[in-house]
C-alpha positions as CSV (number, residue, x, y, z in Angstrom):
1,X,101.8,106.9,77.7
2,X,101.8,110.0,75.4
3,X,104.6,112.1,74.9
4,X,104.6,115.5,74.4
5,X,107.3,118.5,73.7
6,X,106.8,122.0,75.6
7,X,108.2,124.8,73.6
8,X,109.1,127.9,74.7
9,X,110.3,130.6,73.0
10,X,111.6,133.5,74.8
11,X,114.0,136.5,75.3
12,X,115.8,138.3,78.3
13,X,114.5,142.3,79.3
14,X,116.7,144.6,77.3
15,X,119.9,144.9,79.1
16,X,119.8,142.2,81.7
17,X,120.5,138.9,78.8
18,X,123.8,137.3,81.4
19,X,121.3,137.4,84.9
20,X,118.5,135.7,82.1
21,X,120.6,133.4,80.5
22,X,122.5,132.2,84.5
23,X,118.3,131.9,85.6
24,X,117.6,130.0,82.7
25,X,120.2,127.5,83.4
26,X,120.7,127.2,86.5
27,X,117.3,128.1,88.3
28,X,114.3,127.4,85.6
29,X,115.0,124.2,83.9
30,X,115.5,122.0,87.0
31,X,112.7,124.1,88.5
32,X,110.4,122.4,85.1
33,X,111.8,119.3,86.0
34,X,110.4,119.2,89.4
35,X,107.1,119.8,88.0
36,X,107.3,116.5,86.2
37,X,108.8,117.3,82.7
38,X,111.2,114.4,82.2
39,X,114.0,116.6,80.3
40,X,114.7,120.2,79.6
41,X,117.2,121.6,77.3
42,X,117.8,125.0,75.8
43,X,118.7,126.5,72.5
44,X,119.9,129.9,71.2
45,X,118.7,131.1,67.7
46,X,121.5,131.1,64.7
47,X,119.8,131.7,61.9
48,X,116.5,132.3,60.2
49,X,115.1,131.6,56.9
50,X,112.4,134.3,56.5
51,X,111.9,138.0,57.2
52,X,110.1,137.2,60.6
53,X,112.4,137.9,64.3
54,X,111.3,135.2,66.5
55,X,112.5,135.2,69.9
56,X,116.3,134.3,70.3
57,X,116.0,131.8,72.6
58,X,114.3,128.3,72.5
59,X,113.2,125.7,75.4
60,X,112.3,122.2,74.7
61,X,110.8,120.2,77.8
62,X,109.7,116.9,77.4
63,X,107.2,115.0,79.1
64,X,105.1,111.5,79.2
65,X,101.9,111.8,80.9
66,X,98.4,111.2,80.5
67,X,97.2,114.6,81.6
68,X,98.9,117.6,79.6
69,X,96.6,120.2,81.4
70,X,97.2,119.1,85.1
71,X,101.0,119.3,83.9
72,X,100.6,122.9,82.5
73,X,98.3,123.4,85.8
74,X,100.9,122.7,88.2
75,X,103.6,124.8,86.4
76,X,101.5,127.6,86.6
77,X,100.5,127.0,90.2
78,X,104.2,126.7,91.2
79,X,105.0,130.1,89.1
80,X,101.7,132.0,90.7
81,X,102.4,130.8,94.3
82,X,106.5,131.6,94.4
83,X,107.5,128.1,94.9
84,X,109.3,128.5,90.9
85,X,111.0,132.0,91.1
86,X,110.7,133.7,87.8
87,X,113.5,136.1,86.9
88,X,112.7,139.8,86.1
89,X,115.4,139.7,83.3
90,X,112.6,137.6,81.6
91,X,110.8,139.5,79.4
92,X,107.1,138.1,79.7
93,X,106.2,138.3,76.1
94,X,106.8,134.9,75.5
95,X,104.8,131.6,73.6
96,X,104.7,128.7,75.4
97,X,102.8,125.6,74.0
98,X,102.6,121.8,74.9
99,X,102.8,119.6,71.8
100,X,102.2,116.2,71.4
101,X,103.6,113.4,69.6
102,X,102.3,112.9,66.2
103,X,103.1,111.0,63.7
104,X,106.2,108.9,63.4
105,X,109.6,109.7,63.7
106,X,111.8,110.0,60.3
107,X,115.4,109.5,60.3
């Protein structure tokens, strides 16, 4: 089955990073993991090599599945329907994308 990494990169409402960063955690991760992504860890930016600011804070989910879209499709119909609470200490300008698996791994 294909794999496939979703990113998200993403950053708490001015003010408010503790109540985003306990959401996060303890609310949103399992909440992706009950959509089907098989693991879900986070990761907080330490330092950059260029002049660009990306978001400081990072998501990896991972996921095996033959269907990316009906993945991402029931995500967002959780989200839209309540059933995944979002946090308003999230601070919607965020990029999300699903990835897959190409090429081979070098170690």
């Amino acid at each position: 089955m294909p794999k496939y990494k979703f990113i998200v990169l993403s950053k708490p409402v001015e003010g408010r990073e503790a109540e985003y960063n306990d959401w996060y955690q303890n609310v949103h991760l399992r909440d992706l993991i009950a959509c089907g992504f098989k693991t879900a860890q986070r990761f907080r930016l330490a330092e950059t090599v260029s002049d660009v600011k990306p978001a400081p804070y990072l998501a990896i989910y991972e996921a095996e599945t033959d269907d990316p879209k009906a993945l991402l499709e029931e995500l967002t119909r959780r989200s839209s329907t309540g059933e995944m609470q979002i946090s308003g200490a999230l601070d919607l300008n965020v990029y999300a994308g699903m990835y897959q698996e190409f090429g081979s791994r070098v170690e």
